[in-house]
N, C-alpha and C positions, 0 to 999 in steps of 0.2 A: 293947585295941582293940575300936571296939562294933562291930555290924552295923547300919548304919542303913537303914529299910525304910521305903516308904511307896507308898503304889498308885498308880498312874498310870492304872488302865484301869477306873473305878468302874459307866463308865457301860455295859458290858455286863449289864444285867440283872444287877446285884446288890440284893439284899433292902433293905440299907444299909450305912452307912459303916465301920458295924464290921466287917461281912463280908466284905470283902475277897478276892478270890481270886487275884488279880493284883499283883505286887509289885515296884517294883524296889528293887533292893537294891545295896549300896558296900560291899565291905571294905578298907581299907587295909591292903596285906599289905606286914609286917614284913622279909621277906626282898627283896623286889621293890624296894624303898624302898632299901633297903641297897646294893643289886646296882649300882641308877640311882641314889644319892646323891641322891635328890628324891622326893617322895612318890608312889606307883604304888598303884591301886587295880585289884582285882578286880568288875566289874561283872556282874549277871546279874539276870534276872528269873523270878521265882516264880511257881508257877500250883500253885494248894492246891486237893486233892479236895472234892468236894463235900460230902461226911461233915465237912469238916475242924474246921467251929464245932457240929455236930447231935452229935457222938461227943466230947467236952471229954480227956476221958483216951486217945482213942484213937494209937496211932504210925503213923506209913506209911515203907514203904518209897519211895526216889528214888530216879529218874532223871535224871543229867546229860546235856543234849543241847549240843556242841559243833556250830556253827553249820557251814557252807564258808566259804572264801575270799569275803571280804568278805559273809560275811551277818552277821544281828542276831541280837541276844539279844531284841528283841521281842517283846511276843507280842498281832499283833492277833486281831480276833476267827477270821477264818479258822484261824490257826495252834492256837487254843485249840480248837477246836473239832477240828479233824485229831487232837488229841490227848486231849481229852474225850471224842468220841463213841467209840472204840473202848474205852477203860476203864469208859464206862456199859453198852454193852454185852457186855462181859465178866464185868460182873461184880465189878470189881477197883481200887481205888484207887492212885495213886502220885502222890506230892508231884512235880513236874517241875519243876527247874532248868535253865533256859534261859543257856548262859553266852555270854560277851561274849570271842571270839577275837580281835578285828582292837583291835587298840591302835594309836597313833601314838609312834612312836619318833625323836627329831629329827627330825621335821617328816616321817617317813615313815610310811604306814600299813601293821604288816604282820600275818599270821596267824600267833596266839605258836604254836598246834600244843598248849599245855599243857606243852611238853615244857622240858625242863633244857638251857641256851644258853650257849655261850661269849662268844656275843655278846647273844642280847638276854633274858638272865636265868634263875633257875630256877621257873620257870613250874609247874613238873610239881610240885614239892616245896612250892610255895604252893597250888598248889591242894587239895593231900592233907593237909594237914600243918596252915594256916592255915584257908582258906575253908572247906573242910568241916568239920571241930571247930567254927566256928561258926558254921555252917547250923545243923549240929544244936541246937547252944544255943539257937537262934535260934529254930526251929520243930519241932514235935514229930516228929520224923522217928526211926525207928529206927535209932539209932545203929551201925550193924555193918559191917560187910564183906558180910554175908550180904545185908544188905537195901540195896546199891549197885550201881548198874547204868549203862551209859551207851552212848550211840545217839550216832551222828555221819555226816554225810555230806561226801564230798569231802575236805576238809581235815582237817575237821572225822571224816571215816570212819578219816582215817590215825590223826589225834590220839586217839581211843579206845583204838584199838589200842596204838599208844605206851604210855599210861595204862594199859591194863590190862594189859600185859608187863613193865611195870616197875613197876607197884603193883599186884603178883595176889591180895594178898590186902584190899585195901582197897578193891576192887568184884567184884562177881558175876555179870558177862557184860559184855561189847561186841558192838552192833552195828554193824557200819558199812557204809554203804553208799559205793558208788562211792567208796572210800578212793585216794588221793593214791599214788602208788608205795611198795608195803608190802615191793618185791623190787627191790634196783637193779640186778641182773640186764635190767632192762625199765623203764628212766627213762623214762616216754614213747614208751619206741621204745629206743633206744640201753642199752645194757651199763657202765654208768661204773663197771664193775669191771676192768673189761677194760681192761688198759694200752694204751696205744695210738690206743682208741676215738675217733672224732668224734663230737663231739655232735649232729652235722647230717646225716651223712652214713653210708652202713654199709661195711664194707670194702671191696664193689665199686662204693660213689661214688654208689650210688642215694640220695637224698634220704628220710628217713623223713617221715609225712604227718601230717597233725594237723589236728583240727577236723572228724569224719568225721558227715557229715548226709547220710542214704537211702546208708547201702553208700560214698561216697562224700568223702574228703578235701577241703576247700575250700582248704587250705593247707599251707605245708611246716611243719617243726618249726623252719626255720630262719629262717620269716617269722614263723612265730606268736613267736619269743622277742625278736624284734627291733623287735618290732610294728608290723610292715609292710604284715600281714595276718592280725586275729587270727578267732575265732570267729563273730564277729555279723555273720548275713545280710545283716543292715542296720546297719550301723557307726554309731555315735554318735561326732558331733566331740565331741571333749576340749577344755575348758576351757586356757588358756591356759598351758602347764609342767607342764600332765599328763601323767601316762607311759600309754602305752595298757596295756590290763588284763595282758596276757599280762607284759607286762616288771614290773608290780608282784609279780604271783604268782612269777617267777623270783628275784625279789629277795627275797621273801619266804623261797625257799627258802636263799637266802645267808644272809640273818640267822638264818634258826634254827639251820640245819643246819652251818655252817662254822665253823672256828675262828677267831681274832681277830688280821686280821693285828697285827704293831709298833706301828701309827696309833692302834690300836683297833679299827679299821672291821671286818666279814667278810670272810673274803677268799672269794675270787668261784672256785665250780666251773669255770667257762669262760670261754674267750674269747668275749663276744657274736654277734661279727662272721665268726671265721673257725670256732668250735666245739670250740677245741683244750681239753682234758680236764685240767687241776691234776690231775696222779695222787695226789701228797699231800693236795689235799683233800677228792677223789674215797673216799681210804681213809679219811678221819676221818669222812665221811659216813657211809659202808660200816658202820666201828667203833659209830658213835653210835646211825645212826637208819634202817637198814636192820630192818625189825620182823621180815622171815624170817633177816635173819643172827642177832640178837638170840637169836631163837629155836631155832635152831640151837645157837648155843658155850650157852645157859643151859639146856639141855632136859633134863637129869639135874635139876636144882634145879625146874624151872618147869612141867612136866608133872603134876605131883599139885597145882597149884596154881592150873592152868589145866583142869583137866578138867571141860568142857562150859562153858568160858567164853567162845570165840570164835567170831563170828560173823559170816560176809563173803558180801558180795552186790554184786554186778555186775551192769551189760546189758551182753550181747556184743556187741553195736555199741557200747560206748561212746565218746562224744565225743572223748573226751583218749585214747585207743587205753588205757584202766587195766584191763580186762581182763587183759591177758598179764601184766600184775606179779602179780594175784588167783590167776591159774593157777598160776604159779611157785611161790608160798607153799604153793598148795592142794598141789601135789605132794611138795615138799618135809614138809610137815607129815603128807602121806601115808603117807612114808617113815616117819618119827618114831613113826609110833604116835599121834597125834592123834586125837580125838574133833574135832578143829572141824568147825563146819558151813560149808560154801560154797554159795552159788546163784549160777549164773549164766543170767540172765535173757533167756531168747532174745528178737532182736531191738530190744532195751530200749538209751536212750543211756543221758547221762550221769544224768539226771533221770527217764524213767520209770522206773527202779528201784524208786522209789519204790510203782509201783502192784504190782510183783510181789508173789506172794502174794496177792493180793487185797487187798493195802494193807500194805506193811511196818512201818508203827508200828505198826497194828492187829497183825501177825503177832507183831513185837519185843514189842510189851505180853503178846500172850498167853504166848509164851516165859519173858520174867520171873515171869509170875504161878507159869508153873511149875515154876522152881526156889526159889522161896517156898514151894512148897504142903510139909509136914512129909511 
């Protein structure tokens, strides 16, 4: 199976044609194809250090950046640039793989997360196993564990972390920011460990809130899933048999997350409408893809293989209330004996997190650089 690559983005200020810094890229992955009986590709785009054609024998270490919910693998010049200028002045090079999360699965769009699916594939095992063996073939990247790395926000924050707990030796940090519920202790707001639980509602029948812009809730958690009322100040009408955004992102967590019911279909954490709680799928969740339970029952095996590899940052105003999951973990991994690192970012939603630190991909690159350094 080849990698087939060719540049899409020539016209930023490249020298010439050969030079190329920008690339997208197809793999057809063997397992993915298999899974869906129809051919399934891994897509991503490449952004090569500046060194990359001036240094002929040189290798670089990578980083994978796992996009959010519904972002791209892209990469205009804004985006190359948010990740150029902190590696120029560092000092530091790194090949940057941009992947492509949001697939269309019978006619739905969802975020694969990377991870290993009952229902929509083993995502996690193609991408370790497949795409990466032939990156490397592909471009001069340092082939190791030692020299992988990968940064994620949103979805995209949880998905790293997934990746690097269940593949600890096959990258050398995760950063994530404003990651996806990493403690289901805190779905959002609600406990769906907890037998019983509503998903709308907390035992004493208060509504949990969602969508929190200045200190302040614009919605419940029971509007925002139903999508009644989701996060946008300014709502955009949907196309005709659109689902509004909040009901894709739930569904999204069904297809990764759930097992499969009889039909095939996932089967669905809740009732939409009233919030009642699948305690059985609630626990296959819990089992699969809860990243502090994970880390918990594996932490005799996964501790000398995680040390100084995790990496989580939040604003404490976050949008989607994902703080209290970040804290849950933070303590728990407290307990454990962890080195991970945490920030939480005063004041900051779901997206300014990004500026903490004085610019987190800046801060995340300079991090990598130095657990590189010999």
């Amino acid at each position: 199976m080849a990698l087939a690559a060719g540049c899409l983005l020539a016209c930023f200020g490249r020298a010439d044609a050969d030079q190329q810094q920008i690339f997208r890229i197809t793999f057809q992955s063997a397992l993915l194809s298999n899974f869906f009986h129809q051919p399934v590709p891994i897509d991503a785009h490449v952004l090569l250090p500046d060194s990359y054609y001036k240094e002929p024998s040189r290798r670089y270490p990578v980083i994978y950046v796992v996009p959010a919910f519904e972002g791209s693998d892209e990469v205009p010049e804004s985006r190359e640039l948010d990740w150029q200028r902190p590696m120029r002045s560092l000092g530091t090079q790194f090949i940057v793989v941009f992947l492509q999360a949001m697939v269309n699965l019978d006619g739905e769009a969802i975020h694969t997360g990377f991870a290993n699916s009952a229902s929509s594939g083993p995502w996690g095992d193609a991408l370790t196993t497949e795409f990466i063996p032939e990156t490397d073939r592909h471009f001069r990247t340092i082939a190791s564990g030692n020299a992988r790395f990968l940064f994620g926000h949103s979805s995209g924050g949880w998905s790293v972390l997934w990746l690097q707990v269940n593949y600890p030796d096959t990258f050398n940090g995760a950063w994530a920011l404003s990651p996806d519920p990493v403690d289901f202790h805190d779905f959002l707001g609600p406990d769906i460990t907890k037998l019983g639980q509503n998903f709308y509602v907390d035992s004493a029948g208060r509504e949990y809130g969602m969508c929190r812009y200045g200190g302040h809730d614009i919605s419940t958690l029971h509007r925002f899933v139903v999508g009644t009322q989701g996060c946008n100040l300014r709502p955009q009408p949907l196309a005709g048999g659109e689902k509004p955004w909040a009901q894709r992102q739930m569904d999204t967590y069904d297809d990764v997350f759930s097992p499969s019911r009889a039909d095939g279909m996932p089967a669905h954490l809740l009732d939409r409408e009233t919030g009642a709680i699948d305690p059985g799928v609630a626990q296959y969740w819990e089992a699969h893809y809860d990243i502090t339970h994970l880390l918990e029952q594996r932490w005799g095996v996964l501790r000398p293989q995680l040390r100084g590899k995790l990496h989580v940052f939040v604003g404490a105003d976050d949008t989607f209330h994902l703080e209290g999951s970040v804290m849950l973990m933070r303590d728990v991994l407290g307990q454990l004996g962890s080195d991970a690192e945490f920030g939480i970012a005063p004041g900051a939603d779901h997206w300014q997190i990004y500026d903490y630190h004085g610019g987190m991909i800046g801060y995340a690159i300079r991090e990598m650089a130095q657990r590189l350094a010999p």
